[in-house]
PLY file of the C-alpha trace (Angstrom):
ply
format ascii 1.0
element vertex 253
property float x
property float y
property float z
element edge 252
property int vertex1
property int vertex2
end_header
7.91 -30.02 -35.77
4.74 -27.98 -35.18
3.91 -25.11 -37.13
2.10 -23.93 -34.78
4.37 -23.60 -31.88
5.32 -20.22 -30.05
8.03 -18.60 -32.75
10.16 -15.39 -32.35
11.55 -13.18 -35.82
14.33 -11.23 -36.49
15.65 -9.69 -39.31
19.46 -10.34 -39.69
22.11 -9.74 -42.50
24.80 -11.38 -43.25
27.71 -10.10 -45.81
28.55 -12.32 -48.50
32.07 -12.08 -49.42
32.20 -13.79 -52.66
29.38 -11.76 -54.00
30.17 -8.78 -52.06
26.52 -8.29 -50.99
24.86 -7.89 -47.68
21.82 -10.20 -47.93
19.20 -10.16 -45.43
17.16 -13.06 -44.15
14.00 -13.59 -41.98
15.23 -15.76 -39.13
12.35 -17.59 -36.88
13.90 -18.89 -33.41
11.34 -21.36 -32.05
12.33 -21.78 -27.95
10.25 -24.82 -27.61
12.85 -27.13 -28.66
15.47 -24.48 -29.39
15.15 -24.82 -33.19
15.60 -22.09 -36.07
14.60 -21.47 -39.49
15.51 -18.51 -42.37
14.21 -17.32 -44.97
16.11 -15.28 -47.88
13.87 -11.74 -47.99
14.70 -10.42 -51.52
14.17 -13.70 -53.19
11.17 -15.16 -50.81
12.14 -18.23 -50.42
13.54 -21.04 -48.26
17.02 -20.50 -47.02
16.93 -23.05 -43.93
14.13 -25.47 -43.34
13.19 -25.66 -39.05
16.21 -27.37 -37.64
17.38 -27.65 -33.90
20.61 -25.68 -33.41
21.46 -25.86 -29.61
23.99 -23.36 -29.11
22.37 -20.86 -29.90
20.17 -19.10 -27.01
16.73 -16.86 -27.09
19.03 -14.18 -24.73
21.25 -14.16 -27.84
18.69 -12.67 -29.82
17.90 -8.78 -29.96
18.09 -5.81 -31.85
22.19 -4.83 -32.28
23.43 -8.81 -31.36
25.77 -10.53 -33.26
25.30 -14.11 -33.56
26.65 -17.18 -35.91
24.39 -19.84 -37.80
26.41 -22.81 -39.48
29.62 -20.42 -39.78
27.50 -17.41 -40.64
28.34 -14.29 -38.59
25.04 -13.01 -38.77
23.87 -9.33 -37.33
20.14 -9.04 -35.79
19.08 -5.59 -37.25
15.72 -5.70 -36.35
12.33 -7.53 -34.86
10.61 -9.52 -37.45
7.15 -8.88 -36.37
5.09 -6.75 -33.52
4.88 -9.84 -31.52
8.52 -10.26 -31.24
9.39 -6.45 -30.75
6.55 -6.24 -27.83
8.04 -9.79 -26.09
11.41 -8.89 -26.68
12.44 -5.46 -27.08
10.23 -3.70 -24.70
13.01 -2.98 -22.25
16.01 -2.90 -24.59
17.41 0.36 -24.80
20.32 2.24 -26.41
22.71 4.86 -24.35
25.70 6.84 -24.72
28.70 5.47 -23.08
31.59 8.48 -23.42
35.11 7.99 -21.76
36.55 11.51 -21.40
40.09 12.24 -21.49
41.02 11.99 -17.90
39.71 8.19 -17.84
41.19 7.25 -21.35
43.93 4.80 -20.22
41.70 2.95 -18.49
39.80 1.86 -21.45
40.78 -2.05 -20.62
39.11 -1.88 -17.23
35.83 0.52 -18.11
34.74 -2.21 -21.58
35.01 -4.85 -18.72
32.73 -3.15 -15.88
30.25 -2.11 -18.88
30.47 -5.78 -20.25
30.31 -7.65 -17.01
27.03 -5.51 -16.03
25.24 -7.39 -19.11
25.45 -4.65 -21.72
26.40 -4.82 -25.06
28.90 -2.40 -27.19
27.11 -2.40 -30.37
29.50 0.62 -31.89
32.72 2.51 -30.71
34.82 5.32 -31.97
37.52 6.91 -30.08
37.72 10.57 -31.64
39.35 13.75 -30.80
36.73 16.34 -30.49
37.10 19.91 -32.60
35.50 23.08 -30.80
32.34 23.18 -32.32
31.63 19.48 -31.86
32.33 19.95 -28.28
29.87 23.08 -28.27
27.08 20.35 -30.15
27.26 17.88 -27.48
27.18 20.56 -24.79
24.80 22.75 -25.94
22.31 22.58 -22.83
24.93 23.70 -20.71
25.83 26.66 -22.66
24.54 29.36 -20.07
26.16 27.37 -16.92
29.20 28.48 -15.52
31.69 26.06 -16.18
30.65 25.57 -19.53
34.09 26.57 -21.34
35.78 24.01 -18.75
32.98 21.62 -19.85
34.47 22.22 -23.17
38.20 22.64 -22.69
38.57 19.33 -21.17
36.31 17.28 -23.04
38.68 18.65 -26.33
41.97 17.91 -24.11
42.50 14.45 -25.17
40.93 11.28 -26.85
37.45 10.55 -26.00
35.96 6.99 -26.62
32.26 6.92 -27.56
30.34 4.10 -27.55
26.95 2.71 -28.26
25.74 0.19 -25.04
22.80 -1.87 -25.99
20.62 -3.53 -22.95
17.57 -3.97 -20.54
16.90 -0.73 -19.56
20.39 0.14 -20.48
19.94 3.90 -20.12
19.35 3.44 -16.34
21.64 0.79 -15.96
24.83 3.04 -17.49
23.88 6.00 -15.57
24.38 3.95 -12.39
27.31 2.75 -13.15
28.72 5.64 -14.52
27.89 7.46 -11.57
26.54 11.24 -11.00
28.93 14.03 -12.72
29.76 15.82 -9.76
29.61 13.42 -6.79
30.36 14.33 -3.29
31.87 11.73 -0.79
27.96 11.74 0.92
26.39 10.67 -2.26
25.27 7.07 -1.94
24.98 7.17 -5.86
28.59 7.32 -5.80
29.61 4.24 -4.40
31.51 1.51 -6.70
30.56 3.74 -9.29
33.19 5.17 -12.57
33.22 8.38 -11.19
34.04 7.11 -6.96
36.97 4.71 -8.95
37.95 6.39 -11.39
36.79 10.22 -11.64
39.02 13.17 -10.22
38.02 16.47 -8.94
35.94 18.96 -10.67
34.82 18.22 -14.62
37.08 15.27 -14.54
34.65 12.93 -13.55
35.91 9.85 -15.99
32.82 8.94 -17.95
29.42 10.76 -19.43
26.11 9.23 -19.38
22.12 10.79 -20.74
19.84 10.90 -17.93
17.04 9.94 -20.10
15.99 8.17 -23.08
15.43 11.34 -25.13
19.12 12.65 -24.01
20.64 9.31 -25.53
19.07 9.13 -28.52
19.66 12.78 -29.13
23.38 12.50 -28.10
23.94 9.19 -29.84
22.73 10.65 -33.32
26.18 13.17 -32.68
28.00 10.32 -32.64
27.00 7.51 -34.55
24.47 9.55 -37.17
21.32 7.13 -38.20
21.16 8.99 -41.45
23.96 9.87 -43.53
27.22 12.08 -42.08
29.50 10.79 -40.22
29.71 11.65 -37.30
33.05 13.22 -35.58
36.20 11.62 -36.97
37.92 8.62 -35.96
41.76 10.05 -34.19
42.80 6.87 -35.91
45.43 7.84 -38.31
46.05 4.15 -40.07
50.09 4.78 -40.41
52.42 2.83 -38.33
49.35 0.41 -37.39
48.20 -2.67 -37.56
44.32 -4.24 -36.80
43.53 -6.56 -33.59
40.82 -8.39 -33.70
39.65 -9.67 -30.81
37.06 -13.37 -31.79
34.21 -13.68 -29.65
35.18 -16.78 -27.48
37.79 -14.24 -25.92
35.47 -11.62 -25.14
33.08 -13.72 -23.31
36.01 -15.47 -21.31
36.96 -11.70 -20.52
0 1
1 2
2 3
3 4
4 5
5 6
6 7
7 8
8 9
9 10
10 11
11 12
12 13
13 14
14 15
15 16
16 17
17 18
18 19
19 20
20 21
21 22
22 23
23 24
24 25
25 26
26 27
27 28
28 29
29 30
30 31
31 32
32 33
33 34
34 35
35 36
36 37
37 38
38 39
39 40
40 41
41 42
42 43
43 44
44 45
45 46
46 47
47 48
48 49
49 50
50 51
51 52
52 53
53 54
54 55
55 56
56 57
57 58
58 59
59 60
60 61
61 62
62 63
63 64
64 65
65 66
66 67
67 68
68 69
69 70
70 71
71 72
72 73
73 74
74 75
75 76
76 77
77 78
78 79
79 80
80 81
81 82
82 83
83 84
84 85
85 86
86 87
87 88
88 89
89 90
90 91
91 92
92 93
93 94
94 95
95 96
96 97
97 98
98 99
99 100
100 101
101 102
102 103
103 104
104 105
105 106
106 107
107 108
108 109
109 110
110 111
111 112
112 113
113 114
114 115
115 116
116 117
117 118
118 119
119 120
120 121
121 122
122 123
123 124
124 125
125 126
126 127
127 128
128 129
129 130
130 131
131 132
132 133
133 134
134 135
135 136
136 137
137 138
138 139
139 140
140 141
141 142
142 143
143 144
144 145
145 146
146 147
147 148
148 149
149 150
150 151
151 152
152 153
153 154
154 155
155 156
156 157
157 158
158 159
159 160
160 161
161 162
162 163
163 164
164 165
165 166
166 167
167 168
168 169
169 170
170 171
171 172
172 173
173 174
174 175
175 176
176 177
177 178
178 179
179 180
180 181
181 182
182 183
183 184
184 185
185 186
186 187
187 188
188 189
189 190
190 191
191 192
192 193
193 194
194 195
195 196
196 197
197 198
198 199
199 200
200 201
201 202
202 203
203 204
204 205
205 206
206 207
207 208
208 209
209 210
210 211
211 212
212 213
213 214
214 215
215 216
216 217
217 218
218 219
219 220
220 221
221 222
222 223
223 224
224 225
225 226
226 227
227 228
228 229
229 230
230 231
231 232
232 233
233 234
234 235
235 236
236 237
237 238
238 239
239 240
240 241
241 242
242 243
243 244
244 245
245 246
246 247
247 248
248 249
249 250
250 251
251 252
């Protein structure tokens, strides 16, 4: 192998069971002849020397993807270097995708349009929303007239948040989503969540920022960066069981 040939770097973890420790590893993808190579951070040293591994793919590789090395279910957390981050993540975003109430049982169908459009769910929680984390997450449309509908129905059932990950995934999820109060002229609308799925008035199926700044703002309600926790799950773990669904199911759909 060449040293010297074009290399990408990520930063992934991976949690060790037997030692209970998440360890975290400088991994070097080189696309040339689709080889890879890690490095154990703490300890600086060797953890695999360059060797081709095939089935794994440079479109694989970004900030939030979840990908497995010799059995290792790895998680990319982060670029490895400016060169990677300005050739790779220049167009990935991160968007709120929210399911309101009225849309709910049609969970099944709304994972597979957001899926099948080429974005990724890095994080979900399906919550029941109290009164004052309704009035957080509308707070720009506190002087509008329909802002206690706003928040009676958006506290009326389940919600399902969700982090999307993707090329310009902001713009991509507000297309889909559709606009939140569509009109049967509005070309926006068409084979959109809100034409297919959305009723009259506020119940328009799904909520989407209109800009970068929105998302991140709206995601940190949700899925808080630093410390809290966010609202709480409506899981109530009694009566239950856990479903796991293994990643050569998801991409078959």
């Amino acid at each position: 192998f060449q040293s010297q040939d074009e290399r990408y770097a990520f930063i992934a973890e991976w949690y060790d069971p037997n030692a209970s420790l998440l360890r975290r590893y400088e991994l070097l993808y080189y696309p040339k002849d689709a080889s890879i190579e890690m490095h154990d951070v703490k300890n600086r040293r060797t953890f695999l020397k360059r060797t081709k591994y095939e089935s794994l793919h440079l479109e694989d590789l970004y900030v939030g993807s979840k990908i497995t090395v010799f059995s290792r279910h790895l998680s990319i957390v982060d670029y490895g270097n400016q060169y990677t981050s300005r050739k790779l993540g220049s167009r990935k975003e991160r968007t709120l995708a929210l399911i309101k109430p009225d849309a709910i049982h049609k969970i099944g169908e709304l994972i597979d349009i957001i899926i099948n459009a080429g974005l990724t769910i890095t994080k979900a929680k399906m919550m029941l929303l109290s009164r004052k984390e309704a009035a957080d997450f509308y707070v720009d449309h506190r002087a509008k007239p329909f802002y206690h509908e706003l928040l009676q129905h958006i506290m009326s059932g389940p919600i399902l948040a969700m982090e999307i990950l993707g090329d310009d995934a902001v713009s991509k999820w507000k297309a889909i989503a559709g606009p939140p109060n569509p009109t049967a002229t509005e070309a926006d609308t068409l084979d959109s969540i809100t034409e297919h799925f959305g009723h009259c008035g506020l119940q328009n199926a799904a909520h989407s920022p209109d800009s970068v700044a929105s998302a991140a703002k709206e995601l940190e309600l949700f899925f808080p960066s630093h410390g809290g926790r966010g609202p709480v799950s409506s899981a109530k773990f009694a009566d239950c069981t856990c479903c796991i669904i293994k990643p050569h199911a998801v991409n078959e759909g």
